[in-house]
Each structure stands twice: as C-alpha cells, then as structure tokens.
C-alpha positions as CSV (number, residue, x, y, z in Angstrom):
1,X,0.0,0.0,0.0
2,X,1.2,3.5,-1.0
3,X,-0.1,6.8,1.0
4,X,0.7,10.1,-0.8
5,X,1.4,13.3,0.9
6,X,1.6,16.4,-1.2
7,X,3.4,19.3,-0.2
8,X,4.8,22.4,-2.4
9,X,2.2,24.3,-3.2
10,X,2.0,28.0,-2.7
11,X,0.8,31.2,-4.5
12,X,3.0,33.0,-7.4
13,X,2.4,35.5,-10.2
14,X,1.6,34.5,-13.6
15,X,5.3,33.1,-15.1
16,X,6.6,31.6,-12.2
17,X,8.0,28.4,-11.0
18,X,6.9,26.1,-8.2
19,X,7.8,22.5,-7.5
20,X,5.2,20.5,-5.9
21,X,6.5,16.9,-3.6
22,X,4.6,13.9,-3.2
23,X,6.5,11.6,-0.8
24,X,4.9,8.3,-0.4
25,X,5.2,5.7,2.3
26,X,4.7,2.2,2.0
27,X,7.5,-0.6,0.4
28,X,5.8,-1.0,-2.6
29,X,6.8,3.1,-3.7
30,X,9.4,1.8,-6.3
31,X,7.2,-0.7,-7.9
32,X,4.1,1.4,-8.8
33,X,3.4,4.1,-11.4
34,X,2.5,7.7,-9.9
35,X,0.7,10.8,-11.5
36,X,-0.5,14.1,-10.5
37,X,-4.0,15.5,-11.1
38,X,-5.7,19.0,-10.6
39,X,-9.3,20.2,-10.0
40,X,-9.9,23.9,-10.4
41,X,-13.3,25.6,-8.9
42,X,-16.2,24.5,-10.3
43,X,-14.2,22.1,-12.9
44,X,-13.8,18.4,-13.1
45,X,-10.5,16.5,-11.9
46,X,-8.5,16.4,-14.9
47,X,-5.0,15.1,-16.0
48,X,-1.7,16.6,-15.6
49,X,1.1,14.3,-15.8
50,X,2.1,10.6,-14.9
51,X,5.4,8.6,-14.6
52,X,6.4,5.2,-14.4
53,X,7.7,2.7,-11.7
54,X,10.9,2.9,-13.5
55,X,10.5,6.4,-14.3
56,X,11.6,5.8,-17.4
57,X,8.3,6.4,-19.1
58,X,6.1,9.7,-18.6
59,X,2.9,11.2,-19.6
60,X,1.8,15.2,-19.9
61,X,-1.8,16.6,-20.6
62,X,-1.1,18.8,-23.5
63,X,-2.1,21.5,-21.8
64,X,1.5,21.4,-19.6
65,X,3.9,19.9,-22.2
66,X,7.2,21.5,-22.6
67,X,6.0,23.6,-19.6
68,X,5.8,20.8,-16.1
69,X,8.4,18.1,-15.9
70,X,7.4,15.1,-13.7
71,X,10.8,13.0,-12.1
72,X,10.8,10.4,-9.1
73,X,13.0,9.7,-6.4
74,X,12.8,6.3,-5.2
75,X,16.0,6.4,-2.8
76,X,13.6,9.2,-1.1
77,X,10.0,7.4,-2.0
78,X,9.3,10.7,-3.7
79,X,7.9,12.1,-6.8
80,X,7.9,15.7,-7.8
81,X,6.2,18.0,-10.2
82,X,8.1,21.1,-11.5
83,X,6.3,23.7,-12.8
84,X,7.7,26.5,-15.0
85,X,5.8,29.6,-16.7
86,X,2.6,28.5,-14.9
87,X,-0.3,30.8,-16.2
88,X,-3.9,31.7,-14.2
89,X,-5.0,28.4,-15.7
90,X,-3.1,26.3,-13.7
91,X,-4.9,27.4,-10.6
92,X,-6.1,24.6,-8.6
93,X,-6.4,22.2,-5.9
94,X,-3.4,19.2,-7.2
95,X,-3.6,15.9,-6.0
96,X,-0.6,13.0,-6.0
97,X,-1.6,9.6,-6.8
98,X,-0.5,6.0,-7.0
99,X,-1.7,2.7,-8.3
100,X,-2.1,-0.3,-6.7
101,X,-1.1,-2.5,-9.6
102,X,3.0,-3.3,-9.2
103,X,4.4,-2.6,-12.5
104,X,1.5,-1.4,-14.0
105,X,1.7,1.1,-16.9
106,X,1.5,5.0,-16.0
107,X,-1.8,6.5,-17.5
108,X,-4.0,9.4,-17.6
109,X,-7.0,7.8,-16.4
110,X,-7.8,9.4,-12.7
111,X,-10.1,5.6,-12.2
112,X,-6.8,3.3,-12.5
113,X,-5.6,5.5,-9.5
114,X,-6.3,3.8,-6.1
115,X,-4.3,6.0,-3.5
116,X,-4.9,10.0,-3.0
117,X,-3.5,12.6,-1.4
118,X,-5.1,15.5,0.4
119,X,-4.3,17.9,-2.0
120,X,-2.5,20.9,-2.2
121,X,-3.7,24.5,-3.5
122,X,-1.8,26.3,-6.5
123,X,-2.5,30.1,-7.1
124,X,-1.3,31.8,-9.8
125,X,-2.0,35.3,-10.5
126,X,-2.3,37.5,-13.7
C-alpha cells in the first residue's frame, strides 16, 4: 500500500515556478506508477502528468507539455512535479496519486488510481 502526501504548493504570479512533492510511504513506492492531477473551482478533476515505476516512461496533458516536468526519487519514495511559466490556468487544488497495480503502466486515467493525497492548493495570478 502507497499513501501520498503532497506538499509544495503555494501562490505565485503568472510566469513563475513552483515545485510540488509527493512523498509516499509504504514498500511498494518503487514498484508502482505515480501521476499528479488537478481540479480547479467548479471544474472536473483532470489530468496533468504521470510517470512510471521505473520512471523511465512519462505522460503530460497537453495543456503542460514543454511547460511541467514530472521526475521520481525512489532512494527518497518521492515524486515531484516542477512547474515553470505557470499561467492563471493552472490554478487549482493538485492531488498525488498511485496505483495499486505493481508494475502497471502510467496512465492518464484518474479511475486506475487507487491512492490520494489531500491535495494541495496552486495560485497563480495575472
């Protein structure tokens, strides 16, 4: 079993760069694909980016390609999400998660996810 803890989030202006953690207990971190979602007000959860076990293998929503970049640190059970020029768009509540499945694929379906975190708030301002 994986739990995810986010942490990272914070408020910035409209170009700016956070990095968002997700550090993970359990023994089975290193065996099991990991992605981030977001939900903004009033909006339904939606993909942002997934990785691998291996993290050789990773995933964007078009919408943060060439702009996030999603890594994994398994001698730390923790994934990250850095974000770079974020925009008013990207405001919302992210959420870590982690499949159950070992070695199962990394995908951008929020269903085949069976651990959550809490969540944690990004603000970006115009």
């Amino acid at each position: 079993q994986v739990q995810p803890v986010e942490s990272g989030g914070g408020s910035v202006q409209a170009g700016g760069s956070l990095r968002l953690s997700c550090a993970a207990s359990g023994r089975t971190f290193a065996s099991v694909a990991m992605g981030w979602f977001r939900q903004a007000p009033g909006k339904e959860r939606e993909f942002v980016a997934a990785i691998s076990w291996s993290g050789r293998s990773t995933l964007y929503a078009d919408s943060v390609k060439c702009r996030f970049t999603i890594s994994r640190d398994i001698a730390k059970s923790t994934m990250y999400l850095q974000m770079n020029s974020l925009k008013p768009e990207d405001t919302a509540v992210y959420y870590c998660a982690a499949r159950r499945a070992l070695f199962a694929v990394a995908t951008t379906n929020a269903m085949e996810y069976d651990y959550w975190g809490q969540g944690t708030q990004v603000t970006v301002s115009s």
